[in-house]
KOLLUMZA-470847 format. One record per residue (C-alpha): residue number from 1; residue in one letter; x, y negated, z negated. Coordinates in nm, 4 decimals, decimal comma. Layout:
% residues N
+-----+----+----------+----------+----------+
!   i ! aa !       c1 !       c2 !       c3 !
+-----+----+----------+----------+----------+
! NUM !  a !        X !        Y !        Z !
...
+-----+----+----------+----------+----------+
//
This chain:
% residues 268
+-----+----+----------+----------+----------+
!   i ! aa !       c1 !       c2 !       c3 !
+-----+----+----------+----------+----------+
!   1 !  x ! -12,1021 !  -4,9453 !   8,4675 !
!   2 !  x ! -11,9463 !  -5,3079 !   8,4512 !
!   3 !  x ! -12,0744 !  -5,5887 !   8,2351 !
!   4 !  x ! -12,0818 !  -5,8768 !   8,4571 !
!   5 !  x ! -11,8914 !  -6,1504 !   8,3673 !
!   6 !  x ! -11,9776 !  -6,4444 !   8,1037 !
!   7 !  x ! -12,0736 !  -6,8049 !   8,2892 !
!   8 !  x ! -11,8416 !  -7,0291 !   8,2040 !
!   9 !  x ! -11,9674 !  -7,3479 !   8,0744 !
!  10 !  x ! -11,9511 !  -7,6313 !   8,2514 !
!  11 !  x ! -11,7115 !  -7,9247 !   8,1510 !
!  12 !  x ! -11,8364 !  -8,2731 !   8,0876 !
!  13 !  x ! -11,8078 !  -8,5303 !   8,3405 !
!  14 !  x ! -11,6303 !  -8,8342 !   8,2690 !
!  15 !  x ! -11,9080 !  -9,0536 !   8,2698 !
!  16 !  x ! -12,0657 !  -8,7979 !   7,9707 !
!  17 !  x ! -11,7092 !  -8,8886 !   7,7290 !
!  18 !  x ! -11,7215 !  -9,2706 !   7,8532 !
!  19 !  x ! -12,0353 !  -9,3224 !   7,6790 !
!  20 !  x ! -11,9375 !  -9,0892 !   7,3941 !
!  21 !  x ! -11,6343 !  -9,3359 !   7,3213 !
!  22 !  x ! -11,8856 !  -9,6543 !   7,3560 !
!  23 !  x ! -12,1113 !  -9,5008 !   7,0916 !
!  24 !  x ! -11,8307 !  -9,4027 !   6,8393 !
!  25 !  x ! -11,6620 !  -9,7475 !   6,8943 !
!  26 !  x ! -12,0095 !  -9,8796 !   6,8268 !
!  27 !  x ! -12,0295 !  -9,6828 !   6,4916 !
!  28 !  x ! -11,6763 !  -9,8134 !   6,3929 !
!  29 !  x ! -11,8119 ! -10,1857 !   6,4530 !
!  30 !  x ! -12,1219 ! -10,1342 !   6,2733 !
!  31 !  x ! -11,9821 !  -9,9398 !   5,9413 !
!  32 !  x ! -11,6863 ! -10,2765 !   5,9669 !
!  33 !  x ! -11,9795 ! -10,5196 !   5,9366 !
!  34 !  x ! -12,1602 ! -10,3481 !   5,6581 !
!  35 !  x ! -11,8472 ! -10,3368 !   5,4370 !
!  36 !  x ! -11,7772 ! -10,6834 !   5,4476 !
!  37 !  x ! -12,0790 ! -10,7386 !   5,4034 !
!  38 !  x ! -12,1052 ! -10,5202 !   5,1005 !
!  39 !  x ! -11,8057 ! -10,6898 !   4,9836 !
!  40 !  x ! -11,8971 ! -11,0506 !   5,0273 !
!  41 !  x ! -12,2344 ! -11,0097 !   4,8158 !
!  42 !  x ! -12,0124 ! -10,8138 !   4,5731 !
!  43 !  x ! -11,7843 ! -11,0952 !   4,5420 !
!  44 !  x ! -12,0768 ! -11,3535 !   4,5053 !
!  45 !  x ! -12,2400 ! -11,1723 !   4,1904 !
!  46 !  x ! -11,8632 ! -11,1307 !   4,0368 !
!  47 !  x ! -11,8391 ! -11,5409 !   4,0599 !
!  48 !  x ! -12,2033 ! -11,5891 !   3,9601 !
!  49 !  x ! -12,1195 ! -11,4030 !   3,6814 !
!  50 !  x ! -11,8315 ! -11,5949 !   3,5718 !
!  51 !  x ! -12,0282 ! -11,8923 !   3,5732 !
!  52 !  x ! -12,2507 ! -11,7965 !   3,3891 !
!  53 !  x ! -12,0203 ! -11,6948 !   3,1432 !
!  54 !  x ! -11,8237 ! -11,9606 !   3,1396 !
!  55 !  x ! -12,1281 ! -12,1793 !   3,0463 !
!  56 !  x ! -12,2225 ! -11,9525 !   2,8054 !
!  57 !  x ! -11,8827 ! -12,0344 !   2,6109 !
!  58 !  x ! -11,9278 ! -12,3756 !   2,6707 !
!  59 !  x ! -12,2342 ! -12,3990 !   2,4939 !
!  60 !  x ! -12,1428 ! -12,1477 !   2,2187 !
!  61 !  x ! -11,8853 ! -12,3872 !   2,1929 !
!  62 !  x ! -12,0520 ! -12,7317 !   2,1561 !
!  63 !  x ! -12,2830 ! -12,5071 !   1,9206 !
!  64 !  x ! -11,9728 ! -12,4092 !   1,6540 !
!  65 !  x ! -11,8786 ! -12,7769 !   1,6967 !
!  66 !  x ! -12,2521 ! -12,9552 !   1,5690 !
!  67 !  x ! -12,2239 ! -12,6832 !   1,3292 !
!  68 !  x ! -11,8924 ! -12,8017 !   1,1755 !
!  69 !  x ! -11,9619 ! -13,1465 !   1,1678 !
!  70 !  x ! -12,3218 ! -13,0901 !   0,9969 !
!  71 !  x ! -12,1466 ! -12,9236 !   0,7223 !
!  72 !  x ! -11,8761 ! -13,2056 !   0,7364 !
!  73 !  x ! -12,2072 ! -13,4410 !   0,6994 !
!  74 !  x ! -12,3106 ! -13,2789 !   0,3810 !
!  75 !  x ! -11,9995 ! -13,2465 !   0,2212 !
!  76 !  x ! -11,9883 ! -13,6090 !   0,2554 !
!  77 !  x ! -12,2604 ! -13,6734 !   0,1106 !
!  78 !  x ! -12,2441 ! -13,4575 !  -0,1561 !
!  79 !  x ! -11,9256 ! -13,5816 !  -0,2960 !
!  80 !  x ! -12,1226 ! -13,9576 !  -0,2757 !
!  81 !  x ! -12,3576 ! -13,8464 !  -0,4844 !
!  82 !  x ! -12,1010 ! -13,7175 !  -0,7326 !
!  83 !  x ! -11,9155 ! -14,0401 !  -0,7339 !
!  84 !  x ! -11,9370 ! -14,2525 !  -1,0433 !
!  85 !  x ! -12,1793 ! -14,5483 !  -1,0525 !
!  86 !  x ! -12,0411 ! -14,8090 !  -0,8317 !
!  87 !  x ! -12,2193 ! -15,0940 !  -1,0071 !
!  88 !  x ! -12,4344 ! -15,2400 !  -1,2839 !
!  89 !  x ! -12,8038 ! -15,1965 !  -1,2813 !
!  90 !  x ! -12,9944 ! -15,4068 !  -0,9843 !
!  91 !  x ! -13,3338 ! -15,6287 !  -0,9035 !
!  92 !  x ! -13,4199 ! -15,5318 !  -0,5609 !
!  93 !  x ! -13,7092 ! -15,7833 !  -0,4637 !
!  94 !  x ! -13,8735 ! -15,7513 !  -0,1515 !
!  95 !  x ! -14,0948 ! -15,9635 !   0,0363 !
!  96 !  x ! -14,3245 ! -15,8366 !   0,3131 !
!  97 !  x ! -14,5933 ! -16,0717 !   0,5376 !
!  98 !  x ! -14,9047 ! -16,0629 !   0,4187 !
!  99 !  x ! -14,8173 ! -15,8469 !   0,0778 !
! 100 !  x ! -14,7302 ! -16,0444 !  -0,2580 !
! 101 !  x ! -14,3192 ! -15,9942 !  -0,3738 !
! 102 !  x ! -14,3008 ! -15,6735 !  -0,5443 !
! 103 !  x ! -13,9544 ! -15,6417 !  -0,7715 !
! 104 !  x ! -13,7783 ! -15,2628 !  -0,8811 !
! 105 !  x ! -13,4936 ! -15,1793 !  -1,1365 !
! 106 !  x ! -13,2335 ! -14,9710 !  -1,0260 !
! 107 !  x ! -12,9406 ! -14,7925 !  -1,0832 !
! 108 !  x ! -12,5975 ! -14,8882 !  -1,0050 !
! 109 !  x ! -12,4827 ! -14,5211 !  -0,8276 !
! 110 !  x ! -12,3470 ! -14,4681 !  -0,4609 !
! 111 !  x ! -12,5803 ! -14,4084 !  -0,2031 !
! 112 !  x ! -12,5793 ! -14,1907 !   0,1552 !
! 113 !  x ! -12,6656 ! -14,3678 !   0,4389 !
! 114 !  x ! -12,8187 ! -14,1044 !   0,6885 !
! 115 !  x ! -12,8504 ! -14,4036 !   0,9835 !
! 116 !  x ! -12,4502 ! -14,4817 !   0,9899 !
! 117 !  x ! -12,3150 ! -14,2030 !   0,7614 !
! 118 !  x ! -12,1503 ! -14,3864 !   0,5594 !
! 119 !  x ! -12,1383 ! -14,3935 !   0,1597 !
! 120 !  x ! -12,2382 ! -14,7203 !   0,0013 !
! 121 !  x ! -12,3071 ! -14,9256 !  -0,3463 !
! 122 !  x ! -12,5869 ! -14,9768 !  -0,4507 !
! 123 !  x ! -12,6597 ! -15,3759 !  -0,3370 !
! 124 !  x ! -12,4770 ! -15,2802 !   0,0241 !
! 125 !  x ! -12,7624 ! -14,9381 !   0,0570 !
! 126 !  x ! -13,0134 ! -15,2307 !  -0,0234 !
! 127 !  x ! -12,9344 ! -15,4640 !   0,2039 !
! 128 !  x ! -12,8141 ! -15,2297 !   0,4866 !
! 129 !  x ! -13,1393 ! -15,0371 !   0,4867 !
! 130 !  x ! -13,3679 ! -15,3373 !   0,4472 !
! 131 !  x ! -13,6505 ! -15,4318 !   0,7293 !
! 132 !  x ! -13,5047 ! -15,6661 !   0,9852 !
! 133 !  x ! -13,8313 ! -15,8367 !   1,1705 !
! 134 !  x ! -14,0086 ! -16,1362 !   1,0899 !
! 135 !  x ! -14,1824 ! -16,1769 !   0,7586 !
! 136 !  x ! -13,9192 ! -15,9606 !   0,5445 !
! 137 !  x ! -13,6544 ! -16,0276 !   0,2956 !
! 138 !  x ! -13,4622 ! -15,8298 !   0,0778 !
! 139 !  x ! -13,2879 ! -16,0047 !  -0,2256 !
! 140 !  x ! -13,0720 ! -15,8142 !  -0,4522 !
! 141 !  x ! -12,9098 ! -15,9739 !  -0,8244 !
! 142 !  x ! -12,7678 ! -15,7631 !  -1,0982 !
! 143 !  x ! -12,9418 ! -15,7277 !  -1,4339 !
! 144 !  x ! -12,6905 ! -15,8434 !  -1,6223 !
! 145 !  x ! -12,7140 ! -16,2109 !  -1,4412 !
! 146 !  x ! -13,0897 ! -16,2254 !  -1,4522 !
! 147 !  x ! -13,1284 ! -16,2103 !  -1,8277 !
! 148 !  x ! -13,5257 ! -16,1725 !  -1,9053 !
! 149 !  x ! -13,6535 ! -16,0974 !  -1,5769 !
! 150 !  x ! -13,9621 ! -15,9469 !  -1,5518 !
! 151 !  x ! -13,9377 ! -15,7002 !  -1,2212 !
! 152 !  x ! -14,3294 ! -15,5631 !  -1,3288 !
! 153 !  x ! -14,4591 ! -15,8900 !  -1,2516 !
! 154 !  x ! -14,7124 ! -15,9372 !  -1,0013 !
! 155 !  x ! -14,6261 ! -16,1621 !  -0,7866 !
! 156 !  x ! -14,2384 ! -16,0672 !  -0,8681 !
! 157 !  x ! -14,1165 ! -16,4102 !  -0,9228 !
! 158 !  x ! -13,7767 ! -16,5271 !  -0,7384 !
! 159 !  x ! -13,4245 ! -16,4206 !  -0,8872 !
! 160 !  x ! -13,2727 ! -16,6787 !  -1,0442 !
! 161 !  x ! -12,9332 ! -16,5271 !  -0,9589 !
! 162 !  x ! -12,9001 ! -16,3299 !  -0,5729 !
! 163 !  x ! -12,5742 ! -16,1469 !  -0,5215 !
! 164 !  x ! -12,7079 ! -16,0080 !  -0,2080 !
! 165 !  x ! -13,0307 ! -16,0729 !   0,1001 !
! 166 !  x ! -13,1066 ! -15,9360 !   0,4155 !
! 167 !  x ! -13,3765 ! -16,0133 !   0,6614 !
! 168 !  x ! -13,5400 ! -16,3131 !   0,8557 !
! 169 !  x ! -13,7599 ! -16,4647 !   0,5398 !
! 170 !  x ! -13,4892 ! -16,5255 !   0,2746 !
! 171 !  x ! -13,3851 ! -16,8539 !   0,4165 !
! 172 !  x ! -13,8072 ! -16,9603 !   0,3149 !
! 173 !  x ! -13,7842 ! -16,6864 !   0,0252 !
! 174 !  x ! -13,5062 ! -16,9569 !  -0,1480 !
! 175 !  x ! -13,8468 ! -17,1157 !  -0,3107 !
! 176 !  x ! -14,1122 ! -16,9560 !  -0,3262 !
! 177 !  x ! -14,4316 ! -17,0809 !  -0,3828 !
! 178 !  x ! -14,4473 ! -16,8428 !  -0,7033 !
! 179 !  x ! -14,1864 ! -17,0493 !  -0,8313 !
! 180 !  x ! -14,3149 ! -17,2615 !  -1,1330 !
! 181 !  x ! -14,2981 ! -17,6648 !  -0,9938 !
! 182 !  x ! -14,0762 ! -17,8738 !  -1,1633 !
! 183 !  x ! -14,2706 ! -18,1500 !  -1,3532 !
! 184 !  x ! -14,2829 ! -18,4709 !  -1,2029 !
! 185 !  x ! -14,0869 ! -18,7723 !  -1,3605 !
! 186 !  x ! -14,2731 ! -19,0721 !  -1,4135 !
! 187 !  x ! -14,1255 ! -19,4485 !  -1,4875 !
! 188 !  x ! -14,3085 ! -19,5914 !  -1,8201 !
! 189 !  x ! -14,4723 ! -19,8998 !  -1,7560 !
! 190 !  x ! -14,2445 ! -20,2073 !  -1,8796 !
! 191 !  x ! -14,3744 ! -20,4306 !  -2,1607 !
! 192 !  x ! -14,4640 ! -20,7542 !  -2,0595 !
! 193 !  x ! -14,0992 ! -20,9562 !  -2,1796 !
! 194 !  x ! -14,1666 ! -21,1754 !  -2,5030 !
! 195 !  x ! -13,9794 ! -21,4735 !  -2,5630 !
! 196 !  x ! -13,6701 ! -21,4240 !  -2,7819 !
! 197 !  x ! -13,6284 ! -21,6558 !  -3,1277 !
! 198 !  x ! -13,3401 ! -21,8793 !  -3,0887 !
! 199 !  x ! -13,0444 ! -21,8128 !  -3,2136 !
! 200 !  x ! -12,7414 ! -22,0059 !  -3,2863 !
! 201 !  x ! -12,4977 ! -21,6600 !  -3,2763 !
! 202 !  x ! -12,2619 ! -21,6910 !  -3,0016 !
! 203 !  x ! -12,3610 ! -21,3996 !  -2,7468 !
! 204 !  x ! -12,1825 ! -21,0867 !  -2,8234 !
! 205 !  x ! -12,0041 ! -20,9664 !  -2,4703 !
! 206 !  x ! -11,9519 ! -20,5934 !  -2,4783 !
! 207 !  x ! -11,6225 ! -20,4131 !  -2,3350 !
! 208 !  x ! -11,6059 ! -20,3103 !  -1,9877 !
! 209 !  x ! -11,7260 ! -19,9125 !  -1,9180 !
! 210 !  x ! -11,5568 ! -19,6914 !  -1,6736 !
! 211 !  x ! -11,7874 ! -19,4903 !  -1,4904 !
! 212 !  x ! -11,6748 ! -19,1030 !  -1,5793 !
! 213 !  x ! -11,5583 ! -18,9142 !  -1,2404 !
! 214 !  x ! -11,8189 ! -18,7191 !  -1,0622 !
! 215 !  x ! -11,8398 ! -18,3544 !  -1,1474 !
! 216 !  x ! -11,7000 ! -18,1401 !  -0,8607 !
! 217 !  x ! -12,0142 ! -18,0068 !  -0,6545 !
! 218 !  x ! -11,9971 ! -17,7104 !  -0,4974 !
! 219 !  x ! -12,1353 ! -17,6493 !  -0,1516 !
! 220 !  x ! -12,5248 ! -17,5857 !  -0,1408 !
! 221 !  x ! -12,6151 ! -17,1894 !   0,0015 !
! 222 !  x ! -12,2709 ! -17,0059 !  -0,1295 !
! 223 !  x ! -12,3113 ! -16,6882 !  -0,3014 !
! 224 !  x ! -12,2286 ! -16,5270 !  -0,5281 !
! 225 !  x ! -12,0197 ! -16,7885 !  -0,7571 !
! 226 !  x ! -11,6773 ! -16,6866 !  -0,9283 !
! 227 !  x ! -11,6570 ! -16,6969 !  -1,2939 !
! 228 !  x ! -11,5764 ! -17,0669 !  -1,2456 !
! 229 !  x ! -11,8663 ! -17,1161 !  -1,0596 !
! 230 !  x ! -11,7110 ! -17,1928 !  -0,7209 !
! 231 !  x ! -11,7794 ! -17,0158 !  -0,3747 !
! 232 !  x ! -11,5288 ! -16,7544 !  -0,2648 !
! 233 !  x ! -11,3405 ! -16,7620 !   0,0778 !
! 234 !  x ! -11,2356 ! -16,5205 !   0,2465 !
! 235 !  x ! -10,9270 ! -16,3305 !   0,1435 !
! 236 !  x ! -10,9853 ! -16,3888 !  -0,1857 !
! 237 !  x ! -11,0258 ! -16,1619 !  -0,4229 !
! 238 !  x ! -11,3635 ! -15,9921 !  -0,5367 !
! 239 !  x ! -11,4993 ! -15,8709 !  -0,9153 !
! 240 !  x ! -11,5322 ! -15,5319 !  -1,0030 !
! 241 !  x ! -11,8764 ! -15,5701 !  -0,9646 !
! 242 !  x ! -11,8685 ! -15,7177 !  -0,6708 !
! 243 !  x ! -11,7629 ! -15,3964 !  -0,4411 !
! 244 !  x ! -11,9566 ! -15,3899 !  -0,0878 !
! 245 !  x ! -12,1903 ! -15,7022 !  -0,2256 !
! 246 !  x ! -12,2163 ! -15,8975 !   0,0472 !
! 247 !  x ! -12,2454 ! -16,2823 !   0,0769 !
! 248 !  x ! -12,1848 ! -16,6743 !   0,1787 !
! 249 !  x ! -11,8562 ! -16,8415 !   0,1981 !
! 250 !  x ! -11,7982 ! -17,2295 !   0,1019 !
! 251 !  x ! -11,8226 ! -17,3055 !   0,4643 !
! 252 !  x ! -12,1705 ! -17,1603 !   0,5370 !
! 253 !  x ! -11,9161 ! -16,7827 !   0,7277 !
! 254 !  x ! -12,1067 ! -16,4300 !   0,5982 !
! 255 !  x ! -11,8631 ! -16,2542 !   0,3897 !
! 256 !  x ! -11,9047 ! -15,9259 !   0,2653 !
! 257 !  x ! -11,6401 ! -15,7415 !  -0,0256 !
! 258 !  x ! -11,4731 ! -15,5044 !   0,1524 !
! 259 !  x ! -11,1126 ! -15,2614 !   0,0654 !
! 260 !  x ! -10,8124 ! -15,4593 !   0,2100 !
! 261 !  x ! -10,4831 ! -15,3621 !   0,0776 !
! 262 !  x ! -10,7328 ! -15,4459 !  -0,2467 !
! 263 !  x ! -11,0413 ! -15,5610 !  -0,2691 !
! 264 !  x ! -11,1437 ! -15,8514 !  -0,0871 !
! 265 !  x ! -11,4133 ! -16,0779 !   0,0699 !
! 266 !  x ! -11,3558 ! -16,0583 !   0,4313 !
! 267 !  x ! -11,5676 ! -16,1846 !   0,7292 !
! 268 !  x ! -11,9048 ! -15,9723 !   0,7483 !
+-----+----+----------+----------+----------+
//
């Protein structure tokens, strides 16, 4: 008996492959997108990522450089406070509104300032640091030139020699009221004249008198003095003690003693 034979199966139209080639071009178009897609968000995390690196250094950076200079800062002032005394002893007498002038003692040794970072004498710490509104003064003298001064005194009176003053007041502060008033000079009354006796002595005529020269005066507000007691001008040079004091010229200029190829009192 024979098998009959096996159908064959039927081929696909062409229509059936047309839209078979649409749908795999679609695929092709689709799987394109997604992988530049993929590849653009890929590539915007990468940059993010640098960025935020980058700032990361940048502040690890400025971090490592603060650091440095603090310890810079305190090396600095370290070695100030090792430094030998810069001075003689000091009267720092200070003068507030409303407050009686209190008067301290103190040492001659270099102080920090944290404001400008700078090291400084004793009398330029004073007068750097001291208040600036209205009301205050600062004076500063050395010990040595204010021989029994009595800085425990209440009211503290006025030094009788200032190397140094900062603040509005001082140009009052020159007297104070706690000053002691000079005594007033009074003429004595003249005796009524009584007549002379006569006399038959020829008058006696005295020699002419020169009048001496006047004493050289030096200009009123200048401090400090030289040895000779005259005011300094600028590019002159300043004492020992002197260092970082500052002060008035002859001609009324602020001068302050300052390292100049020496040192010297320069313009403040």
């Amino acid at each position: 008996m024979s098998q009959p034979n096996p159908r064959p199966h039927p081929r696909p139209s062409r229509p059936q492959r047309a839209a078979r080639n649409r749908v795999g071009k679609r695929g092709v178009a689709f799987l394109t997108i997604g992988a530049i897609l993929l590849i653009t968000i890929i590539s915007c995390a990468a940059g993010n990522d640098g960025a935020g690196n980058q700032k990361s250094s940048a502040a690890s950076s400025a971090a490592a450089r603060a650091a440095q200079l603090a310890d810079a800062r305190k090396s600095a002032e370290h070695a100030c406070g090792e430094r030998p005394p810069a001075s003689r002893d000091i009267y720092v007498r200070s003068i507030k509104p409303g407050k009686s002038p209190k008067a301290q003692r103190l040492n001659g040794k270099w102080r920090w300032d944290q404001v400008t970072g700078k090291c400084l004498t004793a009398v330029h710490f004073m007068t750097a640091t001291a208040p600036r509104s209205a009301g205050h003064c600062t004076q500063v003298g050395y010990v040595t030139d204010n021989p029994g001064y009595r800085p425990d005194a209440i009211p503290a009176p006025p030094l009788p020699h200032v190397a140094a003053t900062a603040g509005p007041a001082c140009a009052a502060a020159a007297v104070s009221p706690s000053a002691p008033a000079s005594p007033t000079a009074t003429t004595p009354t003249a005796a009524p004249p009584t007549a002379a006796p006569p006399t038959t002595a020829p008058p006696t005529i005295a020699p002419p008198t020169t009048a001496p020269p006047p004493a050289p005066t030096t200009p009123a507000g200048c401090y400090p003095l030289s040895d000779e007691g005259t005011c300094y001008e600028p590019g002159e040079y300043c004492r020992d003690d002197d260092h970082g004091v500052s002060g008035v010229a002859g001609d009324g200029e602020a001068i302050i003693c300052e390292y100049n190829d020496g040192w010297r009192w320069e313009p403040a």
